[in-house]
C-alpha positions in Angstrom: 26.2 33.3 -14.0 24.1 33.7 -16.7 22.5 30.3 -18.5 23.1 29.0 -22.1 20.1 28.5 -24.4 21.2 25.0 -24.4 21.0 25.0 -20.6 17.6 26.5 -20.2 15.7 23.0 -21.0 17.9 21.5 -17.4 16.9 24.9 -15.8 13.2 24.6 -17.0 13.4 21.7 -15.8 14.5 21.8 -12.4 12.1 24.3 -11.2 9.0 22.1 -12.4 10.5 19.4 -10.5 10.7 21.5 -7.4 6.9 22.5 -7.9 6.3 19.1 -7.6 8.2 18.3 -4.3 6.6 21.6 -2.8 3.4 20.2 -4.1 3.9 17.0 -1.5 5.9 19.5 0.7 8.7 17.6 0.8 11.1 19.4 3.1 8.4 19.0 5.8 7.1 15.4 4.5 11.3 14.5 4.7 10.8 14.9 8.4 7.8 13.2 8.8 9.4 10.2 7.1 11.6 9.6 10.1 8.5 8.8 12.4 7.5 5.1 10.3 11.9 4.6 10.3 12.1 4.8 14.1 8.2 2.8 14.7 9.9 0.0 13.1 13.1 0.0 14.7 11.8 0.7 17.9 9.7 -2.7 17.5 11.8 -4.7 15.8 15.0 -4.0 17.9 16.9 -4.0 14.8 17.3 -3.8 11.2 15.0 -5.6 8.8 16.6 -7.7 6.1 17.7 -5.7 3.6 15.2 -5.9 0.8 12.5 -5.2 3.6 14.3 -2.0 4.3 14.8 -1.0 0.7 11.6 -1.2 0.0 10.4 -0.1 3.2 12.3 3.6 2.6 10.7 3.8 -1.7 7.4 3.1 0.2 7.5 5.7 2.8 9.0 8.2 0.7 6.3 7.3 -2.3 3.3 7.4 0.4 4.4 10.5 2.3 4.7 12.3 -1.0 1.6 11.4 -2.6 -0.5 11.8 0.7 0.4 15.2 0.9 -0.1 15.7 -2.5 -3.7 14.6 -2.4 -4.4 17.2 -0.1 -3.7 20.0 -2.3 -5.7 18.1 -5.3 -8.5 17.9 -2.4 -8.5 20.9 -1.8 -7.6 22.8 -5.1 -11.2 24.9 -5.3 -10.5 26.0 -1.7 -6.6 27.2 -2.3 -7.5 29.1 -4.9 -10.2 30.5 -2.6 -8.0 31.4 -0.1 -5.9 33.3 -3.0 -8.2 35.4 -4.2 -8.2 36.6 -0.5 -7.3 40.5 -0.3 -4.9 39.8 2.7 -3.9 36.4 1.6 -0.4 35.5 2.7 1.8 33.0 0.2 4.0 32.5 2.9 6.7 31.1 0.4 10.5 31.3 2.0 8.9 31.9 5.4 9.9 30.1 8.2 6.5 27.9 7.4 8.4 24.3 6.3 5.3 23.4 4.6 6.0 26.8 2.4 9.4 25.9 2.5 9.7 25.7 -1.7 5.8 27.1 -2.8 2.8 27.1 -1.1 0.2 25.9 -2.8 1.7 25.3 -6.3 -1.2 24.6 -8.4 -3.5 27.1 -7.2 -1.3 29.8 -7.8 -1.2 28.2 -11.2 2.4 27.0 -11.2 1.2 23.1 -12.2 -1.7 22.0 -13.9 -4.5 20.4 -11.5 -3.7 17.5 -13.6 -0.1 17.6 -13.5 -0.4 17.2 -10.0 -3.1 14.7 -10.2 -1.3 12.3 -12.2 1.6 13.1 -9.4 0.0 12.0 -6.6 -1.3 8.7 -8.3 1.8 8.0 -9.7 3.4 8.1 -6.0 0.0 6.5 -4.7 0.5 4.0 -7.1 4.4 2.9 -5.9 3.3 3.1 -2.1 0.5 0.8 -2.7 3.0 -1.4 -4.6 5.8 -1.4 -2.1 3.0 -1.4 0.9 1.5 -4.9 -0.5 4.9 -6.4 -1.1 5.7 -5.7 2.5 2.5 -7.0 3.9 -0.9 -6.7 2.4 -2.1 -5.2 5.6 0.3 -2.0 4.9 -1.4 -1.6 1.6 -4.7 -1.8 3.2 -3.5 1.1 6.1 -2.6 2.9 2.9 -5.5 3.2 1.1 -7.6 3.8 4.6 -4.9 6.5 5.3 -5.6 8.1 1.4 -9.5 8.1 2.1 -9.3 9.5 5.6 -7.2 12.1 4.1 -9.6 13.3 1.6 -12.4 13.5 4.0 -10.4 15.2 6.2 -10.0 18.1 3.4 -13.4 18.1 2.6 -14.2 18.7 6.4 -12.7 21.9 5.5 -16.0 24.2 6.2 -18.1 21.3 8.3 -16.5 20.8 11.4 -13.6 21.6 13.9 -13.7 17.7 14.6 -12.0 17.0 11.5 -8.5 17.5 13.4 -9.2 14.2 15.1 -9.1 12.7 11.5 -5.8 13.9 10.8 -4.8 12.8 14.1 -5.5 9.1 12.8 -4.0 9.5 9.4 -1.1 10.8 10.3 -0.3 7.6 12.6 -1.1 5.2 10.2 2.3 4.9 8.4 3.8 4.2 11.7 1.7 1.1 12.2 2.1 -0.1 8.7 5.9 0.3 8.8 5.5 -2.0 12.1 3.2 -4.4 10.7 6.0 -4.2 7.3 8.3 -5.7 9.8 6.3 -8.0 11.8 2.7 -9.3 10.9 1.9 -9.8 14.7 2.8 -6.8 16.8 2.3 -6.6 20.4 -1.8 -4.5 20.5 -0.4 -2.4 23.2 2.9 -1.1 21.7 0.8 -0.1 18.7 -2.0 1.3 20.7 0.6 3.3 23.0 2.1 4.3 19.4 -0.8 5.2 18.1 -1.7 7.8 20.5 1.6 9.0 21.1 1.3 9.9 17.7 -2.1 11.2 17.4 -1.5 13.6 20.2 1.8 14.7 19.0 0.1 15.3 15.6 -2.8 17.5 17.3 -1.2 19.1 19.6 2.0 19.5 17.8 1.2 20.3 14.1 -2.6 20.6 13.4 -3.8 23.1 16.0 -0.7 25.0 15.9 -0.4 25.0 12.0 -4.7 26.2 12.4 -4.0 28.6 14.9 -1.1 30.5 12.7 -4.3 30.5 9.4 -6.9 31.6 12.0 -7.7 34.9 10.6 -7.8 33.7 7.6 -9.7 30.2 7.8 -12.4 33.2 9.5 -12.4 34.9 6.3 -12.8 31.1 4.6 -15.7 30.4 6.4 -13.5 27.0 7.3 -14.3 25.1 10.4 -11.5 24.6 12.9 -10.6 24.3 16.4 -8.7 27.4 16.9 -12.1 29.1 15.0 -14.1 27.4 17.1 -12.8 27.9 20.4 -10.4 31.1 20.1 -6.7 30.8 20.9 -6.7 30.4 24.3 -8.8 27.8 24.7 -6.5 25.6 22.0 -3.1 26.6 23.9 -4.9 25.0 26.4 -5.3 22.1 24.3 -1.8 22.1 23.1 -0.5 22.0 26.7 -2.9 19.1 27.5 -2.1 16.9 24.5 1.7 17.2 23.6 2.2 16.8 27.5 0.0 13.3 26.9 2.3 13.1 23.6 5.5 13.2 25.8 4.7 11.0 28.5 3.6 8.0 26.1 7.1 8.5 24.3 8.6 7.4 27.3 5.9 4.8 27.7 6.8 3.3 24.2 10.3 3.4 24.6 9.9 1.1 28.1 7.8 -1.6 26.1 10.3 -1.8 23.4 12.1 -4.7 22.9 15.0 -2.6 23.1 17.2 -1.7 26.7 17.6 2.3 26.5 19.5 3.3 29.6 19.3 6.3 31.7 20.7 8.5 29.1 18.5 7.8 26.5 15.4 8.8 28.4 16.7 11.7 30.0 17.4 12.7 26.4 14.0 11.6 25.1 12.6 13.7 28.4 14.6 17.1 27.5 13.9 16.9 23.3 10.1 16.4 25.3 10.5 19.6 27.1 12.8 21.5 24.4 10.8 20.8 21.5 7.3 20.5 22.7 6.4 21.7 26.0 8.2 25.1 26.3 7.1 26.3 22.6 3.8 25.3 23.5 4.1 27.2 27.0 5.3 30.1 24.9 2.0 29.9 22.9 -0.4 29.5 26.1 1.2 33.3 27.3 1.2 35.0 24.0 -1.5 33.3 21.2 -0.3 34.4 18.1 0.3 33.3 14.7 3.9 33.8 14.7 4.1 31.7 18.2 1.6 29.0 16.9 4.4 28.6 13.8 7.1 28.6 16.5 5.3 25.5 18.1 4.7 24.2 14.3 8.4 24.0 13.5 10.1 23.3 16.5 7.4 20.3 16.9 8.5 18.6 13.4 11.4 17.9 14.8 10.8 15.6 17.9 10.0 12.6 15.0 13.7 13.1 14.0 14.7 13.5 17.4 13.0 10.0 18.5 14.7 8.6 15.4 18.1 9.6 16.3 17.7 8.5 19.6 16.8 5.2 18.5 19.5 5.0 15.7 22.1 5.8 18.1 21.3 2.9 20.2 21.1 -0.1 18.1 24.7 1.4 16.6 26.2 1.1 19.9 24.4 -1.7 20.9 25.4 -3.6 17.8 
């Protein structure tokens, strides 16, 4: 089909607005969305009233966007370090979902750094909006979440340890869609949460998503765990921490306020095993980059998974 000249400005468009959502990564940053959804329905029991949930979804679509869009204005110099790489891989239409649209967008000169800039400050700007309204705690998680990102970036060529870091941020919109919901939670569901979370994120995403870059993060001079201590040892980690991750989901579920029945954790105990625990058994016999990206992917999904699970029964319980 070929396009009008009158249709080319919709076309032109379209594309620019796609570069923006693969600047935030969206497809990947759709899935991480679930995780605050089912944090706050596994606490609550329920829904929220209904502008607490409207607001509740702008706010952890607006942060997810522009968190992940501050770590590609972070780390702009570096990406287009890691372009000018002889064997630099785009990885664009992979099965990478965080190169699921573009990789790196305004590196590869596709958006202005301050195009995306003003992106990720608009977005920033309608979290921390939606995040105060809610509770001014949220807001406060937020901006915590927005800084510890940043450092994390600039970690980049400092130390491995920075992993931990991301662990951290990437379980504070979790707590602040519980705290959006109820200013008192109980201290141990959100400490059980919190490291549910934090070793899902490191064994799941980070060291897996490291160990697929490792040759070239070598070539970066970047400092990271599967640099650091080679790929066998971070299997070994991967084993050790989404086992930990697993356990603590069933933990969490057993201190909600909701009654799951035998069902419900023998499904929460196979998407454990299914998603988690065999890809990352796959990755402790053969280290590689395209078996680090199998864990990668197949771990974004156990956020969704949980979700379901927890979507499925309030509906019958209701």
């Amino acid at each position: 089909m070929v396009k009008t000249a009158a249709g080319l400005p919709g076309v032109i468009r379209d594309v620019r607005l796609r570069l923006f959502f693969a600047l935030s990564r969206t497809p990947h940053g759709l899935m991480d969305m679930t995780t605050p959804c089912f944090a706050a329905g596994l606490w609550l029991g329920g829904l929220p009233p209904l502008p607490v949930l409207l607001v509740g979804l702008i706010t952890v679509f607006a942060g997810y966007t522009a968190v992940y869009a501050l770590n590609d204005v972070v780390d702009y110099r570096v990406d287009q370090e890691k372009l000018r790489q002889k064997d630099y891989q785009a990885r664009t239409g992979t099965q990478d979902l965080d190169a699921a649209l573009v990789r790196h967008p305004m590196a590869q000169g596709l958006l202005r750094f301050r195009e995306g800039l003003a992106w990720a400050l608009a977005w920033a700007a309608v979290a921390f909006a939606g995040a105060y309204f809610l509770n001014p705690v949220c807001a406060w998680i937020f901006i915590g979440g927005c800084l510890l990102e940043a450092v994390y970036c600039l970690l980049l060529k400092v130390s491995p340890f920075r992993a931990l870091i991301n662990g951290i941020v990437k379980t504070l919109g979790s707590i602040a869609a519980v705290f959006a919901v109820d200013p008192s939670p109980s201290p141990v569901f959100i400490a059980t949460l919190f490291f549910m979370l934090f070793f899902w994120e490191l064994g799941g995403q980070n060291i897996p998503n490291d160990s697929s870059d490792v040759d070239e993060d070598i070539r970066l001079g970047a400092k990271t765990i599967p640099v650091r201590l080679g790929l066998d040892l971070s299997a070994f980690a991967v084993q050790v921490t989404l086992g930990a991750a697993v356990g603590l989901t069933l933990v969490l579920f057993g201190i909600s306020p909701i009654r799951f029945g035998a069902a419900a954790y023998l499904s929460i105990l196979a998407l454990g095993v299914w998603l988690l625990i065999l890809p990352a058994a796959d990755f402790q016999r053969h280290p590689s980059s395209a078996s680090a990206m199998h864990l990668f992917n197949r771990a974004s999904y156990y956020p969704p998974a949980l979700f379901s699970i927890v979507a499925i029964t309030l509906l019958i319980s209701s």
